[in-house]
Biotite code that builds the C-alpha atoms (Angstrom):
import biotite.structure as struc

atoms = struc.array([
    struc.Atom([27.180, 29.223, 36.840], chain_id="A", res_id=1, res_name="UNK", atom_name="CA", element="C"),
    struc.Atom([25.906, 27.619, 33.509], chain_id="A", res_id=2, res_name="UNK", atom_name="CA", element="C"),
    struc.Atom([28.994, 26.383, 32.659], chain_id="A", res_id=3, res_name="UNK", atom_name="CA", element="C"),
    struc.Atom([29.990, 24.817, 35.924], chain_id="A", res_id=4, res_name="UNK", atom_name="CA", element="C"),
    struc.Atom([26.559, 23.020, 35.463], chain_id="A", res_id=5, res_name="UNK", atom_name="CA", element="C"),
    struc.Atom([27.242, 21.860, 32.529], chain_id="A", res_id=6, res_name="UNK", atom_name="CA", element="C"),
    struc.Atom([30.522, 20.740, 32.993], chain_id="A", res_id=7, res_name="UNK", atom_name="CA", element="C"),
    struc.Atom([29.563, 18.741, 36.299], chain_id="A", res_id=8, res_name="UNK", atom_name="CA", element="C"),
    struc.Atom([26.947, 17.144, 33.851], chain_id="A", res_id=9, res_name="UNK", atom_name="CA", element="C"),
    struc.Atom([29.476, 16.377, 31.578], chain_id="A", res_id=10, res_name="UNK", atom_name="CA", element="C"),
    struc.Atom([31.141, 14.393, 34.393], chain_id="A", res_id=11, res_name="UNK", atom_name="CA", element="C"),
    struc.Atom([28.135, 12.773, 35.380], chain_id="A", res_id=12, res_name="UNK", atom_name="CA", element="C"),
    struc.Atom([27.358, 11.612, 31.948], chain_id="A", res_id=13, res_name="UNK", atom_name="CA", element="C"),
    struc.Atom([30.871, 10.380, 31.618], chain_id="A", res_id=14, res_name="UNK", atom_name="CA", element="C"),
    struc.Atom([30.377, 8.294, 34.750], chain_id="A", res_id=15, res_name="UNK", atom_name="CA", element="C"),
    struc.Atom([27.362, 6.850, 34.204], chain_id="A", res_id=16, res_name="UNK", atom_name="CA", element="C"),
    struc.Atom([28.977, 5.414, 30.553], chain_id="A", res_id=17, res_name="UNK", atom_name="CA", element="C"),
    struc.Atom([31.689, 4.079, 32.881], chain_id="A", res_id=18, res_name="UNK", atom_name="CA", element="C"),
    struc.Atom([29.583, 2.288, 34.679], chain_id="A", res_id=19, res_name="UNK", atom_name="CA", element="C"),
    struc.Atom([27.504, 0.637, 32.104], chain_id="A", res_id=20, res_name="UNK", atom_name="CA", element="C"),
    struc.Atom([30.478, -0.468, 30.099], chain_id="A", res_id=21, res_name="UNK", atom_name="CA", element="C"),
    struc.Atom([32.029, -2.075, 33.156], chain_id="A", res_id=22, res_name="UNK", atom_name="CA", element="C"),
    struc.Atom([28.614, -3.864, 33.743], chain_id="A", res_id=23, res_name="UNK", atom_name="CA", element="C"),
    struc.Atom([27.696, -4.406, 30.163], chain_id="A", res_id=24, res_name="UNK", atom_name="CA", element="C"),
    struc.Atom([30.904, -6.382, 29.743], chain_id="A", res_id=25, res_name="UNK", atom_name="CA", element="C"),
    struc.Atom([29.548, -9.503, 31.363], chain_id="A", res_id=26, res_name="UNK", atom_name="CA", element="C"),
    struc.Atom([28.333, -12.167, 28.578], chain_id="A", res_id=27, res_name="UNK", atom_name="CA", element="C"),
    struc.Atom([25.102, -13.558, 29.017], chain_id="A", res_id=28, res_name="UNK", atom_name="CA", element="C"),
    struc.Atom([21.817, -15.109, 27.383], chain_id="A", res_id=29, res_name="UNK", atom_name="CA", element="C"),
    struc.Atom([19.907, -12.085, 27.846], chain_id="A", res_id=30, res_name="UNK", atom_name="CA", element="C"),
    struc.Atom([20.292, -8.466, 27.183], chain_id="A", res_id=31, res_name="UNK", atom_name="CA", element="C"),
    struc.Atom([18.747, -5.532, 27.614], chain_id="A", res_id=32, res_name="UNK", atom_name="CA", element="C"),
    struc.Atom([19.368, -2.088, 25.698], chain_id="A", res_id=33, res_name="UNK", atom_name="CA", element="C"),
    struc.Atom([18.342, 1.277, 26.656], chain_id="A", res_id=34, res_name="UNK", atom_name="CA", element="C"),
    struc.Atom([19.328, 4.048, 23.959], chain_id="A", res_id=35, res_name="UNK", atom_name="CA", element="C"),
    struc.Atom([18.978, 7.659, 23.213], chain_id="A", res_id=36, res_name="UNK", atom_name="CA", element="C"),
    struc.Atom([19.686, 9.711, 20.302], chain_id="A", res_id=37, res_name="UNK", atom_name="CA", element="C"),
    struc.Atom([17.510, 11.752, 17.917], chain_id="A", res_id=38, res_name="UNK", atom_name="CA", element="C"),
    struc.Atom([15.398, 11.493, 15.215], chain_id="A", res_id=39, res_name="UNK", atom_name="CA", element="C"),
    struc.Atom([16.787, 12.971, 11.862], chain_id="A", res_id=40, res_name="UNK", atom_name="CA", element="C"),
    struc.Atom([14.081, 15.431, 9.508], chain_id="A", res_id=41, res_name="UNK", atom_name="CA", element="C"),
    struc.Atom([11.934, 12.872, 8.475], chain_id="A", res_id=42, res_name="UNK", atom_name="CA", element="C"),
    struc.Atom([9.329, 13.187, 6.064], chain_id="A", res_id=43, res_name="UNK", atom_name="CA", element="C"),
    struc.Atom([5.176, 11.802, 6.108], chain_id="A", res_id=44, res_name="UNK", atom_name="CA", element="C"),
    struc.Atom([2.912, 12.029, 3.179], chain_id="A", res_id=45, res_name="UNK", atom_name="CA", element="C"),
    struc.Atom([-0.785, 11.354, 2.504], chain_id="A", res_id=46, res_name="UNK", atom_name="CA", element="C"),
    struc.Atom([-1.483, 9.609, -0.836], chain_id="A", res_id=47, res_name="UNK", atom_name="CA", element="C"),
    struc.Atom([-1.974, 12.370, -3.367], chain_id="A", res_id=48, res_name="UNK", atom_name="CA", element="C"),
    struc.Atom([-0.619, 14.953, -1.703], chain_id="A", res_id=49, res_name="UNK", atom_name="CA", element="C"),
    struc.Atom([1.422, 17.388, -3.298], chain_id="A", res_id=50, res_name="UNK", atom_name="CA", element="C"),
    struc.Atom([4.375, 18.171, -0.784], chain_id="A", res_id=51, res_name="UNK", atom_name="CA", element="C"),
    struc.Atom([5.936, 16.357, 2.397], chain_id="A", res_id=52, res_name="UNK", atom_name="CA", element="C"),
    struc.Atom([5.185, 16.976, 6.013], chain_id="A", res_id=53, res_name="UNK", atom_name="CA", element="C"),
    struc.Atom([8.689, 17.081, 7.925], chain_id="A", res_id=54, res_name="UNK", atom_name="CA", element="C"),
    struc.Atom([9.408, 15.434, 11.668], chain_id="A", res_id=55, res_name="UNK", atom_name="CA", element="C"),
    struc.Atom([12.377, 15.205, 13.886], chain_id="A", res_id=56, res_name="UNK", atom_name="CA", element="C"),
    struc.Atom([13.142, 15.029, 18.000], chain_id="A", res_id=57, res_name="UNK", atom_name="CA", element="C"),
    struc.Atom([14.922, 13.705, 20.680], chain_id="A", res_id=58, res_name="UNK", atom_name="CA", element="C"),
    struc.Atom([14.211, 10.228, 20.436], chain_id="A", res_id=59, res_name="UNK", atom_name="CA", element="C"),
    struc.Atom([14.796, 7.541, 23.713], chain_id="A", res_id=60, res_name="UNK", atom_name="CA", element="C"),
    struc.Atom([13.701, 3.521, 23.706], chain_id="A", res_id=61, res_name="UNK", atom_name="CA", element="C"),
    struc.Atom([14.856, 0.571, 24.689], chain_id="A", res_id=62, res_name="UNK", atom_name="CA", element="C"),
    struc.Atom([15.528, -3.244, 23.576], chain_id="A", res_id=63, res_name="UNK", atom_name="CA", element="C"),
    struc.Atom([15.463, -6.643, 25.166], chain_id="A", res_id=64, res_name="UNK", atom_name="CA", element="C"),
    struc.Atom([15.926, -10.480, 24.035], chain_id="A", res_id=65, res_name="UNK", atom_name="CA", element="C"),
    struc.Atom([17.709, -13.112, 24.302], chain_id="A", res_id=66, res_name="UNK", atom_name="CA", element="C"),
    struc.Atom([20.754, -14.464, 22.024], chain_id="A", res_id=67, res_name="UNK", atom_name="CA", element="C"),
    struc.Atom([20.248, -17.617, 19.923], chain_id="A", res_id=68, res_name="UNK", atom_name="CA", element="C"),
    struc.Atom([23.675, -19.285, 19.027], chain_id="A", res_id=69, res_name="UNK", atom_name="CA", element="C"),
    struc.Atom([26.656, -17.322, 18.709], chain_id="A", res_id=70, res_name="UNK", atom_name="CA", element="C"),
    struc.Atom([25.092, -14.238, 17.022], chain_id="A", res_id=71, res_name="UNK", atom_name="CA", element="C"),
    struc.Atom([21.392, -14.407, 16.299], chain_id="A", res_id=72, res_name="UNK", atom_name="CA", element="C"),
    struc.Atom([19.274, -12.825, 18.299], chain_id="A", res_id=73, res_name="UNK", atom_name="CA", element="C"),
    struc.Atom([15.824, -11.961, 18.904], chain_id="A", res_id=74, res_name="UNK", atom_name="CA", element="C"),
    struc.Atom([13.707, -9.837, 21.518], chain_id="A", res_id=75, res_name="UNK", atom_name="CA", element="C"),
    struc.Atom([10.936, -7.021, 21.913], chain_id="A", res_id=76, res_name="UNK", atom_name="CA", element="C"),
    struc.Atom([11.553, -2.736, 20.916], chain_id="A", res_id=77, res_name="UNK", atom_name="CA", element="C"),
    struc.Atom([10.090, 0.202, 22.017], chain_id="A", res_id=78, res_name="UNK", atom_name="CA", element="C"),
    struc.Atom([10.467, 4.049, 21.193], chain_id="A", res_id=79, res_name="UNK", atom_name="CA", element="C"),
    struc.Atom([9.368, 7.481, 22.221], chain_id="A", res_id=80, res_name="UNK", atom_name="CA", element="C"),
    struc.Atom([9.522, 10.681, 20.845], chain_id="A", res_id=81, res_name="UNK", atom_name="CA", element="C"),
    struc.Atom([8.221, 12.736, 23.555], chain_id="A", res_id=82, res_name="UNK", atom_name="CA", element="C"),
    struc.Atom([8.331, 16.345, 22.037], chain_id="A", res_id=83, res_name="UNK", atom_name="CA", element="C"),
    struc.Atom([8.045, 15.896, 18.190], chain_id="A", res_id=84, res_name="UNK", atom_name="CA", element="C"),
    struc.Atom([9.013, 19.040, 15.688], chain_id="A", res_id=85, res_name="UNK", atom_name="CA", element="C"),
    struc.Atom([5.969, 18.406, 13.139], chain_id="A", res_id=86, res_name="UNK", atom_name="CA", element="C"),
    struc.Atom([5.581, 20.803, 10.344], chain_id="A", res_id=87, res_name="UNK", atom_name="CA", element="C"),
    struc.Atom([2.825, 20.528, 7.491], chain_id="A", res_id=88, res_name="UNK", atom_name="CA", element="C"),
    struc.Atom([3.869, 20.629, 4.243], chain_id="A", res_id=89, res_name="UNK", atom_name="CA", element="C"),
    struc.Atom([3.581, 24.173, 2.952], chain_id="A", res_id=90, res_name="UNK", atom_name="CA", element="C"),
    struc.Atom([2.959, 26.340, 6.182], chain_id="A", res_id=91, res_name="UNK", atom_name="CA", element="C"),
    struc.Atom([6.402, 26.271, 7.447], chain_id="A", res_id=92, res_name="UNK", atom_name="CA", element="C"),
    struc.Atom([5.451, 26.525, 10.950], chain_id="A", res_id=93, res_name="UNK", atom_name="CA", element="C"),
    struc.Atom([5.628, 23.913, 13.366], chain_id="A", res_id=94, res_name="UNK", atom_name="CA", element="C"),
    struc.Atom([2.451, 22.849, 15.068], chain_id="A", res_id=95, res_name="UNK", atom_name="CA", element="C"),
    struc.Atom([2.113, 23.478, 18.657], chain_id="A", res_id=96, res_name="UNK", atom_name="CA", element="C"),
    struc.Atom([2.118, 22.325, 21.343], chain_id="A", res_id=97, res_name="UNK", atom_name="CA", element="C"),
    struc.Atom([4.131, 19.137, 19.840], chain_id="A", res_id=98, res_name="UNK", atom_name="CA", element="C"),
    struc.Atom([2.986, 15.902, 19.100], chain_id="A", res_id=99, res_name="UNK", atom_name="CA", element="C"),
    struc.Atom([4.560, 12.690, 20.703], chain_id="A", res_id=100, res_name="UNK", atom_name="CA", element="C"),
    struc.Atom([5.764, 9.752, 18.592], chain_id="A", res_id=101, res_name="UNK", atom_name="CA", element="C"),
    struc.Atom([5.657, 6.325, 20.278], chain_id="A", res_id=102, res_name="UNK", atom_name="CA", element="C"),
    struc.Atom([6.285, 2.460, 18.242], chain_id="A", res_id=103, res_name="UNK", atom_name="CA", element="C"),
    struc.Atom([6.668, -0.706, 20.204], chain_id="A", res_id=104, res_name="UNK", atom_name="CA", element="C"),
    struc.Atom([7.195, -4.236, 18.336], chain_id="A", res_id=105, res_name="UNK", atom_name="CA", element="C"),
    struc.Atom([9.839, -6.913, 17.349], chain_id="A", res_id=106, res_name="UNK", atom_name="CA", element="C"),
    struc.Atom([13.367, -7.061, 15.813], chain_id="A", res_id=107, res_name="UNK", atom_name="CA", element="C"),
    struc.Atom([15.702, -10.024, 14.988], chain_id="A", res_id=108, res_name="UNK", atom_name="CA", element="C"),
    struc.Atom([19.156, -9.210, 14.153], chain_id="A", res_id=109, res_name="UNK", atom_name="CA", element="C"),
    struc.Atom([22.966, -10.339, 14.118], chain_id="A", res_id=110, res_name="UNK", atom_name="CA", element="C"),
    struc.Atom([25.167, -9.385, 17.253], chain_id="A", res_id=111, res_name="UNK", atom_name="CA", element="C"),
    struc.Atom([28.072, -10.829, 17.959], chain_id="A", res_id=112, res_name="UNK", atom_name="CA", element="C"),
    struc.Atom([29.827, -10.093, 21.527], chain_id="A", res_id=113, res_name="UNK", atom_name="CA", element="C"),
    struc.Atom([32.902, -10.083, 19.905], chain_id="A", res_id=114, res_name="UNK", atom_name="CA", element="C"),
    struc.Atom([32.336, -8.547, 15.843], chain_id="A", res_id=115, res_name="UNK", atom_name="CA", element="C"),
    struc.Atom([31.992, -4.630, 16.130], chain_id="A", res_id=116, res_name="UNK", atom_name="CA", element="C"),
    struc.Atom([29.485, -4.118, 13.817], chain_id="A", res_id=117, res_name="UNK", atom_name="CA", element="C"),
    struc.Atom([25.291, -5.350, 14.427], chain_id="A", res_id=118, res_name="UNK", atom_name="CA", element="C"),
    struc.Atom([22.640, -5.389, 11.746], chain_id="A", res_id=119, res_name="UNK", atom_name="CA", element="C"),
    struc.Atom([19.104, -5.947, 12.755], chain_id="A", res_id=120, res_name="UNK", atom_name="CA", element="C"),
    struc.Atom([15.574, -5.284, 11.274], chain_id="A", res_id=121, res_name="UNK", atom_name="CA", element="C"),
    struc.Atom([11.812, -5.276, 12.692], chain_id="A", res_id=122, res_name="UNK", atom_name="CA", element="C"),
    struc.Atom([8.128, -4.361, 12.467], chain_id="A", res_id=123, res_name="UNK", atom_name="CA", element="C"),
    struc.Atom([6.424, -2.454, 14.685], chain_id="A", res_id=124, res_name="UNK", atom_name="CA", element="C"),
    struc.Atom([2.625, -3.527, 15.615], chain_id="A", res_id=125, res_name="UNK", atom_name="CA", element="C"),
    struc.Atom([2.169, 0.066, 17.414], chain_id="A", res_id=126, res_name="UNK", atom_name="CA", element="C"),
    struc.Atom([3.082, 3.178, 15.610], chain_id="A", res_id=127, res_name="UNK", atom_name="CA", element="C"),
    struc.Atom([1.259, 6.050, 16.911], chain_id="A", res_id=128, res_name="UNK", atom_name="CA", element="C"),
    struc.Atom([1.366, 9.713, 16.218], chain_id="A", res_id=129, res_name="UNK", atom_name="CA", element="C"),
    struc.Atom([-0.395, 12.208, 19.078], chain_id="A", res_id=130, res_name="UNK", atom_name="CA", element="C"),
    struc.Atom([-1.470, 15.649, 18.802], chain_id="A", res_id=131, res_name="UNK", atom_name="CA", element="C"),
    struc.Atom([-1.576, 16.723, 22.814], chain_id="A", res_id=132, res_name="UNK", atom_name="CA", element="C"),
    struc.Atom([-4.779, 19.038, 21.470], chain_id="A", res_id=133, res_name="UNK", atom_name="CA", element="C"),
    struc.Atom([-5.431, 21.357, 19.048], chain_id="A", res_id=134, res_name="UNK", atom_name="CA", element="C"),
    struc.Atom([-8.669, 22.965, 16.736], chain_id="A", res_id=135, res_name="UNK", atom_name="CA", element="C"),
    struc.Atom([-10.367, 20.918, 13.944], chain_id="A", res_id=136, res_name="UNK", atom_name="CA", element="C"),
    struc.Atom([-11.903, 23.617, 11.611], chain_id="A", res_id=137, res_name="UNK", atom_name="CA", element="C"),
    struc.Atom([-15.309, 21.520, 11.500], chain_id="A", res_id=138, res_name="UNK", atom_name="CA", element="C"),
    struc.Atom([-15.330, 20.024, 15.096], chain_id="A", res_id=139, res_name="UNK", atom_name="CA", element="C"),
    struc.Atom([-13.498, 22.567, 17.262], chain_id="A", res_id=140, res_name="UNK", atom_name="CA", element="C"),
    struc.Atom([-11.249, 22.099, 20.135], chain_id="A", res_id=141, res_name="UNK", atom_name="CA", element="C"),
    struc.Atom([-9.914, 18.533, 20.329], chain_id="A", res_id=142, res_name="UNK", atom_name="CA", element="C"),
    struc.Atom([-8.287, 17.018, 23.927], chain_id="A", res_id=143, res_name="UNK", atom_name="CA", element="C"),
    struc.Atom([-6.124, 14.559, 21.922], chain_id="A", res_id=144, res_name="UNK", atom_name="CA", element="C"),
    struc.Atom([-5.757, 13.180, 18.270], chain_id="A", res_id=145, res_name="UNK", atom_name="CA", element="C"),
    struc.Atom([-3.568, 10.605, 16.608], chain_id="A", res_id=146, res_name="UNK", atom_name="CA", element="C"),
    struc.Atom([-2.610, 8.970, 13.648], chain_id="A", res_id=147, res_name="UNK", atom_name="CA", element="C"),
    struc.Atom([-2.246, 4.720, 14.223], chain_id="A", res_id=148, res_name="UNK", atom_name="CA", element="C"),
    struc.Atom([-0.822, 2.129, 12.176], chain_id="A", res_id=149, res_name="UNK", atom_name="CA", element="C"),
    struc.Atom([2.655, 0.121, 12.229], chain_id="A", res_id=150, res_name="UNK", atom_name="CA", element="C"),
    struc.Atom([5.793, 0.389, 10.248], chain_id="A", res_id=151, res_name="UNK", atom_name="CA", element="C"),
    struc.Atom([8.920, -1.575, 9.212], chain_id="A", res_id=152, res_name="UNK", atom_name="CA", element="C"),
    struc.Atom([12.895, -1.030, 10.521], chain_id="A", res_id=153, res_name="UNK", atom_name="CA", element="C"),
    struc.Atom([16.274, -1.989, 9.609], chain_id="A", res_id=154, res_name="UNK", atom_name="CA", element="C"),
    struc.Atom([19.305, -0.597, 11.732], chain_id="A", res_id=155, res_name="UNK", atom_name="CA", element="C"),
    struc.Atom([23.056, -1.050, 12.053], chain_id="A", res_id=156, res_name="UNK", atom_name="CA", element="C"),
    struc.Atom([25.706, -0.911, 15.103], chain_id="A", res_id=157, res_name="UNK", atom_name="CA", element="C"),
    struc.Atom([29.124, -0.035, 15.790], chain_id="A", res_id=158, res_name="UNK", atom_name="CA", element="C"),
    struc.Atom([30.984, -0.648, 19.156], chain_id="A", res_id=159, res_name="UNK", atom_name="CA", element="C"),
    struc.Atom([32.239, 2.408, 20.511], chain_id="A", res_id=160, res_name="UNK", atom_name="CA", element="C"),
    struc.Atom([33.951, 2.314, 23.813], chain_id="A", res_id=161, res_name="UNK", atom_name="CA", element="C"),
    struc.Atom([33.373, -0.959, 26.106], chain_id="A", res_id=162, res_name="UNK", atom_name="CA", element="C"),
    struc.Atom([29.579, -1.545, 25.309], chain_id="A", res_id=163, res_name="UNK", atom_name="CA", element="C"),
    struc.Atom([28.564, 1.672, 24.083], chain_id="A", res_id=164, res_name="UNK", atom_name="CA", element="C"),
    struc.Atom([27.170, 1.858, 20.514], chain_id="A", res_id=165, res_name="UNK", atom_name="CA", element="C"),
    struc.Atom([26.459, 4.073, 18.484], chain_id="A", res_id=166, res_name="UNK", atom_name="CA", element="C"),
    struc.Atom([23.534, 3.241, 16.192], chain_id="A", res_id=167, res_name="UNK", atom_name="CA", element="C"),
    struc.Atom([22.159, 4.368, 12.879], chain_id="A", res_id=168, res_name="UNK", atom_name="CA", element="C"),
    struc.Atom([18.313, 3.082, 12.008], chain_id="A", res_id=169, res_name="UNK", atom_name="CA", element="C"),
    struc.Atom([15.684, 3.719, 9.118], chain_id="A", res_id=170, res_name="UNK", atom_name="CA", element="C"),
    struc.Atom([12.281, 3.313, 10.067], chain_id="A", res_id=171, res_name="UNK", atom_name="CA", element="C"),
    struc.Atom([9.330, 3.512, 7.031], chain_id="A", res_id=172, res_name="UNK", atom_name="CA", element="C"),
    struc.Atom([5.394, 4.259, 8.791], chain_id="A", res_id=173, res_name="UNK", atom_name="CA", element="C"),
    struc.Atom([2.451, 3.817, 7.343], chain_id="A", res_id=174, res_name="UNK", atom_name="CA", element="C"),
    struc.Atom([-0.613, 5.325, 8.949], chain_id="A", res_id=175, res_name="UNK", atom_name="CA", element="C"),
    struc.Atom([-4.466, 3.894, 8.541], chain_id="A", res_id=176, res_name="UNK", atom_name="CA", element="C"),
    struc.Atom([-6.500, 5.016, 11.086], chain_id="A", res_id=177, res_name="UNK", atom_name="CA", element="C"),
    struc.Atom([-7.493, 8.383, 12.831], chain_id="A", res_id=178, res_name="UNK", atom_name="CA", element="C"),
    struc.Atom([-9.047, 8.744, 15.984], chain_id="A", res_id=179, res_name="UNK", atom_name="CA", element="C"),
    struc.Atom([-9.476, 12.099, 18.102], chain_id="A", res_id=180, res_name="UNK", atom_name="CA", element="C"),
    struc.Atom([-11.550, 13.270, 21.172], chain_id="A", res_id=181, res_name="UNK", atom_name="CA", element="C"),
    struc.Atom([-13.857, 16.127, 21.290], chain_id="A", res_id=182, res_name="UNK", atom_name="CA", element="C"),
    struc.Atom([-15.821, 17.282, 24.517], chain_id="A", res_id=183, res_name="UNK", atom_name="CA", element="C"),
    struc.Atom([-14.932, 13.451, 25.980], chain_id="A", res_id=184, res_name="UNK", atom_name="CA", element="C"),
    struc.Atom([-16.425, 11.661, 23.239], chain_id="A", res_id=185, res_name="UNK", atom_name="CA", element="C"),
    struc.Atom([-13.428, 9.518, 20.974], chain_id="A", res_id=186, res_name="UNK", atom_name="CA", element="C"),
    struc.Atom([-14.104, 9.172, 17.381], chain_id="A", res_id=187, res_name="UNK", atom_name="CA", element="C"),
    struc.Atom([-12.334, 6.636, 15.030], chain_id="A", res_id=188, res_name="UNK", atom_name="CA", element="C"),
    struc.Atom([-12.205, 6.643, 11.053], chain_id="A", res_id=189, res_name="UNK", atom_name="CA", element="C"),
    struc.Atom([-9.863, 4.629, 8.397], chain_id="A", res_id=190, res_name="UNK", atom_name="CA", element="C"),
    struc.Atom([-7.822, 6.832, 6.680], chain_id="A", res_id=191, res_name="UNK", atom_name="CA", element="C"),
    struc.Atom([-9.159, 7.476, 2.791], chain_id="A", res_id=192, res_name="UNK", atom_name="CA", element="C"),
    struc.Atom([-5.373, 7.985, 1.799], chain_id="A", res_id=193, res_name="UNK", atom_name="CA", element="C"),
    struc.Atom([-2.914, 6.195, 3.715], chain_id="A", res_id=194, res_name="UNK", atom_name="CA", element="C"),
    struc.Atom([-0.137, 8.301, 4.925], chain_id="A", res_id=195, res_name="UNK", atom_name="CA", element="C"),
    struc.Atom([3.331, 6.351, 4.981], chain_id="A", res_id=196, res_name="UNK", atom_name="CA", element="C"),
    struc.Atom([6.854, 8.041, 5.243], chain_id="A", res_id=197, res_name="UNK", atom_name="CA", element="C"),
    struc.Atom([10.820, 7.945, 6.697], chain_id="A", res_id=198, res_name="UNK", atom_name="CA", element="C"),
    struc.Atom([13.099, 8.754, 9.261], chain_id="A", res_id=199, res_name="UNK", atom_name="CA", element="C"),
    struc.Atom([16.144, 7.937, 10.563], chain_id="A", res_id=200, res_name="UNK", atom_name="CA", element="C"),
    struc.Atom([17.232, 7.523, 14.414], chain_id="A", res_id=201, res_name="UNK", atom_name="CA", element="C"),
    struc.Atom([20.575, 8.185, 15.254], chain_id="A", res_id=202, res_name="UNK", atom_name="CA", element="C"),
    struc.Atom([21.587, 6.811, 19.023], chain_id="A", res_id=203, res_name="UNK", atom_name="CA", element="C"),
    struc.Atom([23.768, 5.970, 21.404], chain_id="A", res_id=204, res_name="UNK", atom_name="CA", element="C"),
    struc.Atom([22.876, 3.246, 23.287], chain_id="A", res_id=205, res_name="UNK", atom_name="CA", element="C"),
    struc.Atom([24.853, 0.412, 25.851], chain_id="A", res_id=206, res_name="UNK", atom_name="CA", element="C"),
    struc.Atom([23.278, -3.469, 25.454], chain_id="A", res_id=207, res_name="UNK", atom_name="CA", element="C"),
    struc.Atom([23.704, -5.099, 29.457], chain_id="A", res_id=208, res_name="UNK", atom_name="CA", element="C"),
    struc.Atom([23.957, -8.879, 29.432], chain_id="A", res_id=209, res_name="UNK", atom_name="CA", element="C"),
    struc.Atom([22.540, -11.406, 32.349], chain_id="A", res_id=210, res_name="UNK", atom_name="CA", element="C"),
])
């Protein structure tokens, strides 16, 4: 039974790309660019810390813009990590339940309809890391707490069948603030050592012009 469920979503998966390319094929102005792939083990660290913290999950987003000329092009990016493997440096155990990773910004970048290979970069104003809940060993139970700040991105592209791409893409965070909320009461504070890190995104992903 598992396998004939997994084959029939092989199918679907392999009609649904069949249908994008065909669409995607159309030239236009204006794109837009859903993706999904997965975050590679990543690595966060606050200043003056000894060790790493590691990150990685399935990763989906989307971009959206509008060409200038023959290959510039320029437009709004989003991301979400919705179930994020975080583990602190020296415990070796993933914290539960998982944090979500969301950034949202800008990108410019070179795409040409016709050249295989893309190059962009970006900055993200949003770049937020949520803990669902969890205990604080001063405060207690928490309902929610999160890292905030924004972070750079570079990424490159390589047509793969019809429109589909398959994308590689480094992105470098930098956390300031810290804000959590405790028996319905939110409290924000500016991180005393900034944390900053990596990962890289690996996607597929299938850009649909209009």
């Amino acid at each position: 039974m598992k396998v004939k469920k997994m084959t029939w979503s092989f199918f679907l998966g392999l009609s649904f790309l069949s249908v994008v390319a065909q669409a995607g094929e159309k030239k236009g102005i204006f794109f837009i660019e859903p993706d999904v792939g997965y975050a590679l083990k990543g690595t966060l660290k606050a200043a003056g810390a000894v060790g790493d913290d590691t990150l990685s999950g399935l990763s989906v987003g989307a971009r959206a813009g509008v060409r200038l000329g023959r290959v510039f092009v320029i437009g709004p990016s989003v991301k979400y990590l919705p179930s994020v493997t975080y583990t602190p440096y020296g415990t070796g155990i993933a914290t539960s339940p998982k944090p979500t990773l969301m950034t949202a910004g800008g990108f410019i970048g070179l795409w040409s309809q016709t050249f295989p290979i893309r190059i962009w970069g970006g900055y993200n104003v949003l770049d937020e890391l949520t803990q669902p809940s969890g205990t604080d060993a001063t405060l207690g139970d928490y309902s929610s707490a999160k890292v905030s700040g924004s972070s750079f991105f570079v990424g490159v592209g390589f047509k793969l069948i019809g429109v589909i791409q398959v994308n590689g893409e480094l992105v470098l965070p930098t956390y300031k603030k810290f804000s959590a909320s405790y028996s319905g009461t939110t409290t924000t504070s500016t991180l005393t050592d900034q944390v900053t890190g990596k990962y890289g995104v690996v996607s597929l992903s299938a850009p649909l012009s209009f």
